[in-house]
C-alpha positions as CSV (number, residue, x, y, z in Angstrom):
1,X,0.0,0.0,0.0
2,X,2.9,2.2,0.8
3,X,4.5,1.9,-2.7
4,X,0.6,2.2,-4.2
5,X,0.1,5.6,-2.3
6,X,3.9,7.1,-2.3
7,X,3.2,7.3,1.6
8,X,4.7,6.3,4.8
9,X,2.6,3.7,5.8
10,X,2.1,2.1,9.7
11,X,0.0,-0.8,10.3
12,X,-0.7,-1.8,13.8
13,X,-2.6,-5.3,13.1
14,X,-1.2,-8.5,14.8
15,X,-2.5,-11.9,13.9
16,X,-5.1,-13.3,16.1
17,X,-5.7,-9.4,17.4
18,X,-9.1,-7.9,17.1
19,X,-9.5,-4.6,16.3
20,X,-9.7,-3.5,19.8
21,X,-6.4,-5.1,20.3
22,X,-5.0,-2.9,17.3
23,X,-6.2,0.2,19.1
24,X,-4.3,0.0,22.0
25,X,-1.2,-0.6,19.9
26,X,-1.6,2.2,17.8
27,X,-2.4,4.2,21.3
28,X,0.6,3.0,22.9
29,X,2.2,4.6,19.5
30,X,3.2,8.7,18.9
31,X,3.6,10.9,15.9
32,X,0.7,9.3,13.8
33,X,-1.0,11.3,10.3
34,X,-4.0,13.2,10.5
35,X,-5.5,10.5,8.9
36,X,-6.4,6.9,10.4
37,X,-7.8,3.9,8.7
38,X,-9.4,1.1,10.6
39,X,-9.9,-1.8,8.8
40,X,-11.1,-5.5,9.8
41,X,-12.4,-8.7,9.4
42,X,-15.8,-9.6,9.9
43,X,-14.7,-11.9,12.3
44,X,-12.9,-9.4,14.5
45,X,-16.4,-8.1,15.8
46,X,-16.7,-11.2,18.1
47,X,-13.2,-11.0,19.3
48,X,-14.0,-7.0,20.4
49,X,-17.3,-8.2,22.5
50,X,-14.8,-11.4,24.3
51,X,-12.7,-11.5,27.6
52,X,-11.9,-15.1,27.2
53,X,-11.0,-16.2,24.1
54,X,-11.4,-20.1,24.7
55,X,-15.4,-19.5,24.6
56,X,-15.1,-18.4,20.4
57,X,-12.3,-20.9,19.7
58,X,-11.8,-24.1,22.4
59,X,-8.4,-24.7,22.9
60,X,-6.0,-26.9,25.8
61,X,-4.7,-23.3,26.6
62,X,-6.6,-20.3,28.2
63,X,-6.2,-17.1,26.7
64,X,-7.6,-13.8,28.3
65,X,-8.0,-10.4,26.8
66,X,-8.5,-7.1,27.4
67,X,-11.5,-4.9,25.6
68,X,-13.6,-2.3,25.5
69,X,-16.8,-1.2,26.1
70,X,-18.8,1.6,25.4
71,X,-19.6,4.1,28.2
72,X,-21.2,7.4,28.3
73,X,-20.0,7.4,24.8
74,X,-16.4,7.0,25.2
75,X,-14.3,3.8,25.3
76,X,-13.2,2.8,28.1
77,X,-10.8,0.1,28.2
78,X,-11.9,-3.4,30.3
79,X,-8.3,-4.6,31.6
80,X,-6.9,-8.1,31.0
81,X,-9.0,-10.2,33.2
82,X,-5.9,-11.5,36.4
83,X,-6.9,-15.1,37.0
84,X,-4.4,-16.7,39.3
85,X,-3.5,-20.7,38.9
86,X,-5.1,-21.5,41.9
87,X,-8.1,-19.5,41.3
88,X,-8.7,-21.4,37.4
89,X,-11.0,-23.7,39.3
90,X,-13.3,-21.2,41.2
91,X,-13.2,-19.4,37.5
92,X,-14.6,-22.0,35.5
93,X,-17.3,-22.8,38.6
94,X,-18.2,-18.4,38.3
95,X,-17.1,-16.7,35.5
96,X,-18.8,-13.8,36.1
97,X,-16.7,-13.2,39.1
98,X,-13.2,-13.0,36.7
99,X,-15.3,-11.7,33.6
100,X,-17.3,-8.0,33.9
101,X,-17.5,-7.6,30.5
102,X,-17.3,-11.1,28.4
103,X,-20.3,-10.7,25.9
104,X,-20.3,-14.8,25.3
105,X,-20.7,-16.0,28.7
106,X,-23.5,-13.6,29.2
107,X,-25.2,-14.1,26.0
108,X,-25.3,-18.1,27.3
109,X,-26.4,-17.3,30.7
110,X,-28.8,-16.2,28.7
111,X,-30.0,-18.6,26.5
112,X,-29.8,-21.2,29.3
113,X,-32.0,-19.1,32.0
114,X,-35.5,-20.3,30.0
């Protein structure tokens, strides 16, 4: 794109990152254009709504994420859950203790309650 556009170009994507992910990269970043292009897949909309990554793709491993969420409209960033070892037991018993903010688990709380 850089040669395409004769521009400096700076592209803050990171495989298996959402677009949410991105952001705080590029904030974490200085001296950016005046112009900013955020592009993503369609499948980066459920990773920007997830805490715990394991609930969108099952895996022997547990990955956690930050996010954010939308409030008084500004976004406010939802901080990498902190599970310790010993409490991984007591987080798959309650969830909702460790997750605030994880779209899936609520969404099957959900669909479970009727």
């Amino acid at each position: 794109m850089s040669e395409l556009i004769e521009c400096r170009v700076r592209n803050f994507g990171v495989g298996g990152y959402g677009s949410d992910q991105a952001q705080m990269k590029f904030l974490s970043k200085t001296n950016h254009s005046d112009i900013v292009f955020l592009n993503h897949f369609s499948e980066n909309i459920i990773r920007n709504i997830n805490q715990f990554r394991n609930f969108i793709y099952p895996n022997k491993s547990f990955v956690f994420k930050p996010r954010y969420i939308i409030k008084n409209d500004e976004l406010e960033l939802v901080p990498l859950p902190q599970i310790q070892k010993k409490n991984i037991n007591d987080f798959f018993l309650q969830p909702e203790k460790y997750l605030s903010e994880e779209y899936f688990y609520q969404a099957m709380k959900a669909a479970f309650k009727n």
